[in-house]
N, C-alpha and C positions, 0 to 999 in steps of 0.2 A: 504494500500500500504506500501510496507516496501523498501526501499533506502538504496542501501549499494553505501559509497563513497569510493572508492579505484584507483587504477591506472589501466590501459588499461592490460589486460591480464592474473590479477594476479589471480593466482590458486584456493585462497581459496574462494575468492568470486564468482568466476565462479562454484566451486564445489558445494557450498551452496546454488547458485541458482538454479542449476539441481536437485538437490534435493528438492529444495521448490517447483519448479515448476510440479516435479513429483507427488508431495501429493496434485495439486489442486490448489496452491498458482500464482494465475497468474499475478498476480502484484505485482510483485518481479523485482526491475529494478537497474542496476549499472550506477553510474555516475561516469565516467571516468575523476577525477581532474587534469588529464594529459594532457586532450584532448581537454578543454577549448576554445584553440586559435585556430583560424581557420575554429570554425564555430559561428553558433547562436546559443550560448551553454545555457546562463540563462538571464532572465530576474525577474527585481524588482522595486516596488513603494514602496516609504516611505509611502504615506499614502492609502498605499493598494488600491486603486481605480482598479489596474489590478492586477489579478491573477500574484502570483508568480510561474516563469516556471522556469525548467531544462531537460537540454539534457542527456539524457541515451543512453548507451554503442551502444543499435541499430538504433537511429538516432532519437527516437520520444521525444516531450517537453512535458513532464508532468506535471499535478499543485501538486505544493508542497502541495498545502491546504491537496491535499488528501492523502497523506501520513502520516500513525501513527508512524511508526521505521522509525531511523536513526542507520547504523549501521557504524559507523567514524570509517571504517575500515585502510586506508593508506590516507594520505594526502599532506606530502610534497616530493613534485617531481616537478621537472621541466618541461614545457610544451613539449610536443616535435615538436611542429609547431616553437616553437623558435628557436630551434637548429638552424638554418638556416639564424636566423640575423647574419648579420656581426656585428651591433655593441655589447661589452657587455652589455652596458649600457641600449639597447635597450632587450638584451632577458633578463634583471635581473625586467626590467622593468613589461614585458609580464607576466614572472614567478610569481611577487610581485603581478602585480594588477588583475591575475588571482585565484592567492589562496586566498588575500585577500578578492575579492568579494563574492568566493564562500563561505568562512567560516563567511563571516557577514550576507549572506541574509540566510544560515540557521541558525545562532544563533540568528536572530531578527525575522525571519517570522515561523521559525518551533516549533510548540507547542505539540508536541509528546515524546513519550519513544526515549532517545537515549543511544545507544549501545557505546562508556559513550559520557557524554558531551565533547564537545572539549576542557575547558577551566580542569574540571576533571584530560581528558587525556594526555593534555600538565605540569599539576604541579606533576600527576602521575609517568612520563614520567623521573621526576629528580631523580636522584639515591640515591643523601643523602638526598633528601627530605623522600622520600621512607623507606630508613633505619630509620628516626627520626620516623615515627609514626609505622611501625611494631615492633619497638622496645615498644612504648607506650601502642601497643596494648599486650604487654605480650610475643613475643617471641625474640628468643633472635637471636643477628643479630652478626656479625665478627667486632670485635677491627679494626677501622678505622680512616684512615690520609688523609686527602688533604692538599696535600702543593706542594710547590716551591723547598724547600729547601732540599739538600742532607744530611746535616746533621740532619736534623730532621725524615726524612728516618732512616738514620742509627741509631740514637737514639730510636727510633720507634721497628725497627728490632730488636736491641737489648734486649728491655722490650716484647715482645709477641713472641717471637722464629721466625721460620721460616714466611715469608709476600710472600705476590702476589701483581701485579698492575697491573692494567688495566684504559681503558678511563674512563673518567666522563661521557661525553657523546658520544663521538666515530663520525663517519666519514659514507657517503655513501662510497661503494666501496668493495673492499675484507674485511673481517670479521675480527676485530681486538681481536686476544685470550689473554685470559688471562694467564699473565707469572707468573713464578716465579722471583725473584728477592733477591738472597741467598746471594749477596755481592752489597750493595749501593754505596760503593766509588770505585767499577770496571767502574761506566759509569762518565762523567764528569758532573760538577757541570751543565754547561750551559745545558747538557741533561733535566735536572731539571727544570730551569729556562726556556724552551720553553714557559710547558703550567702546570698548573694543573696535576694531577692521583689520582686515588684512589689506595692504598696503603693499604693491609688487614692482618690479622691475616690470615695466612694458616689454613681451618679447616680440621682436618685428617680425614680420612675413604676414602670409595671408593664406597659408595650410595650416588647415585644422585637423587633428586626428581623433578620430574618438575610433577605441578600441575596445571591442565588447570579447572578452573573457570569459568562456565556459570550460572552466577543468583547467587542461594544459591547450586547448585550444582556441584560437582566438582570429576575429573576423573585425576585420579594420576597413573605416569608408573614410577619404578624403573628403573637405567640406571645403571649397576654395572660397572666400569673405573677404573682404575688407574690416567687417564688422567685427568690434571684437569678443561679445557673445553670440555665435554662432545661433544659439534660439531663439532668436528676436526675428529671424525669417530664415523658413527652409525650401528657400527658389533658388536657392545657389549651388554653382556644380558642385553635383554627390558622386563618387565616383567609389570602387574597392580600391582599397591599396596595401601590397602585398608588404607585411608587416617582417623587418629586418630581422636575423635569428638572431643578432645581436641583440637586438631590442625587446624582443620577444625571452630572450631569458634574463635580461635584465626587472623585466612586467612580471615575469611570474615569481621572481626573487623576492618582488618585494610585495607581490599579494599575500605568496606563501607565509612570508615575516609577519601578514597581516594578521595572517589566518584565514584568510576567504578561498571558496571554492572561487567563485565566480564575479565580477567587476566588471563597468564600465569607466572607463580609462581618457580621460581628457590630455590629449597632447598637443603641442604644437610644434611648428617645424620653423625651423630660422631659416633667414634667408641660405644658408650654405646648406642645409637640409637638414640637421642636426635637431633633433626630437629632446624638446622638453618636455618635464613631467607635471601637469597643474593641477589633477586631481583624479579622484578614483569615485563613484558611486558604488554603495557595495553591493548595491537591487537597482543599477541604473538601468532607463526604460533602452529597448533596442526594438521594439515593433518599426516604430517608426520610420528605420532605416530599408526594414525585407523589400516594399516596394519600391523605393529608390535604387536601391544598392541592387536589386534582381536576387538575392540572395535568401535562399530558405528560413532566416534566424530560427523560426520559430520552431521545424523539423529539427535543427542541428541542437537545438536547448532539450527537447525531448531527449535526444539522444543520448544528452550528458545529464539528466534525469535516470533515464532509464542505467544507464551504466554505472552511476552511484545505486541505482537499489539493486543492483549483480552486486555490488561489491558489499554495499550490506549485508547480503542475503548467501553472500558466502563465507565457507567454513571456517574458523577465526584459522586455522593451522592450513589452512588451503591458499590456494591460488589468489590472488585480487586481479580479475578479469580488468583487462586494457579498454580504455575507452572504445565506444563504437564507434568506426570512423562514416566522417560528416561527407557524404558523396553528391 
């Protein structure tokens, strides 16, 4: 059995089930951590005397026992049976002790491949965490600042030429892009002193890489822009681009460091073609890419699904079956 945990609705998990269940895969089931409240969603013993159950997306309790993948696809969101308390207190309440329970009965009772671990995906998930080991792993990542203070911005700016800022860790809600930031004492000091930003070296050129990560396998589209977040419009040439084995095991050096099975991989290329590192999503979306790029994603992600629950579901003293390969 393989478990994808996501939100009620969401695209990618829906997609990848149609798919699995087309090849045969019939216990392929979504648990909706949105959906929690409101009904008899999960049950758990400490000392395991009854099966541990969960509620999936189409109403039935499954036992975790038998489940080999976890694939910790989205996870925090709000209930949406809480929307409806009046008190805050009361839906922060719902919200807490809803995601809580779900993420402790499967990081205590679930002993299978997961699609990564949660605690992985959460230290993953930090951005200068991220930059400190794909730096370690050999590539080379953008001259970066956190701070508070405006004049260490503008001192900054000064010593690496042109800078961009964007969140540390960012917000639900509309997408927050990444700016340029060509004069530091245009905005005022207390701008600064809010919160935290990440403050970069501007890297020139105008390839973009985003490289999507399943297992040891990995399928890279060019984005050629101007612009320098790439999703602020996707009209611009999409192209495959065949991903260097240098570079290619330097990516999985430092997802492995991470802990992640699987990442989407933000890179950029300088003008001499030299591949910088800007960041990793550790559930970043890749549907988007299949019809541009001409490229199956979504087949080739099942595959590496299906090939982590061989490896669960064999013999701990046995063989660990090789990925299936992506044709």
């Amino acid at each position: 059995m393989i478990l994808t945990v996501s939100l009620k609705d969401d695209l990618h998990a829906l997609a990848v089930r149609h798919e699995a269940l087309s090849r045969g895969c019939r216990d392929f089931h979504i648990v909706e951590c949105d959906q929690i409240s409101g009904h008899e969603s999960l049950s758990w013993t400490v000392d395991g005397d009854s099966p541990t159950t969960l509620r999936t997306s189409d109403g039935r309790l499954v036992r975790l026992e038998d489940a080999s993948v976890v694939w910790w696809r989205r996870v925090r969101a709000s209930q949406q049976d809480a929307a409806s308390r009046e008190s805050r207190s009361e839906r922060n309440l719902v919200d807490n002790d809803c995601r809580g329970a779900l993420t402790g009965i499967l990081s205590t009772a679930f002993g299978g491949e997961w699609i990564s671990h949660p605690e992985a995906t959460d230290r993953a998930s930090d951005k200068l965490y991220q930059l400190a080991v794909a730096r370690r792993a050999g590539l080379r990542v953008p001259k970066t600042l956190v701070t508070q203070s405006r004049d260490e911005v503008a001192r900054f700016r000064e010593q690496v030429g042109r800078i961009i800022v964007k969140p540390v860790v960012g917000t639900s809600g509309p997408l927050l892009f990444t700016q340029y930031l060509d004069d530091p004492s245009a905005l005022p000091a207390a701008s600064y002193e809010a919160c935290p930003a990440v403050y970069q070296e501007y890297v020139e050129g105008d390839r973009h890489i985003r490289l999507n990560c399943f297992g040891d396998r990995m399928y890279a589209a060019r984005l050629t822009t101007d612009l320098l977040d790439w999703r602020a419009d996707l009209t611009m040439p999409i192209s495959p681009w065949p991903v260097p084995d240098d570079l290619a095991r330097r990516v999985r050096a430092t997802l492995r460091a991470l802990g992640l099975r699987m990442g989407a991989v933000d890179l950029k290329l300088t003008p001499e073609g030299e591949p910088v590192w800007l960041e990793v999503n550790p559930q970043g979306q890749f549907l988007f890419l299949e019809p541009l790029l001409g490229i199956p994603l979504t087949r080739y992600f099942v595959d590496f699904l299906l090939a982590a629950e061989e490896t669960a579901s064999a013999p701990a003293a046995g063989r660990r079956p090789v990925e299936r390969a992506a044709v």
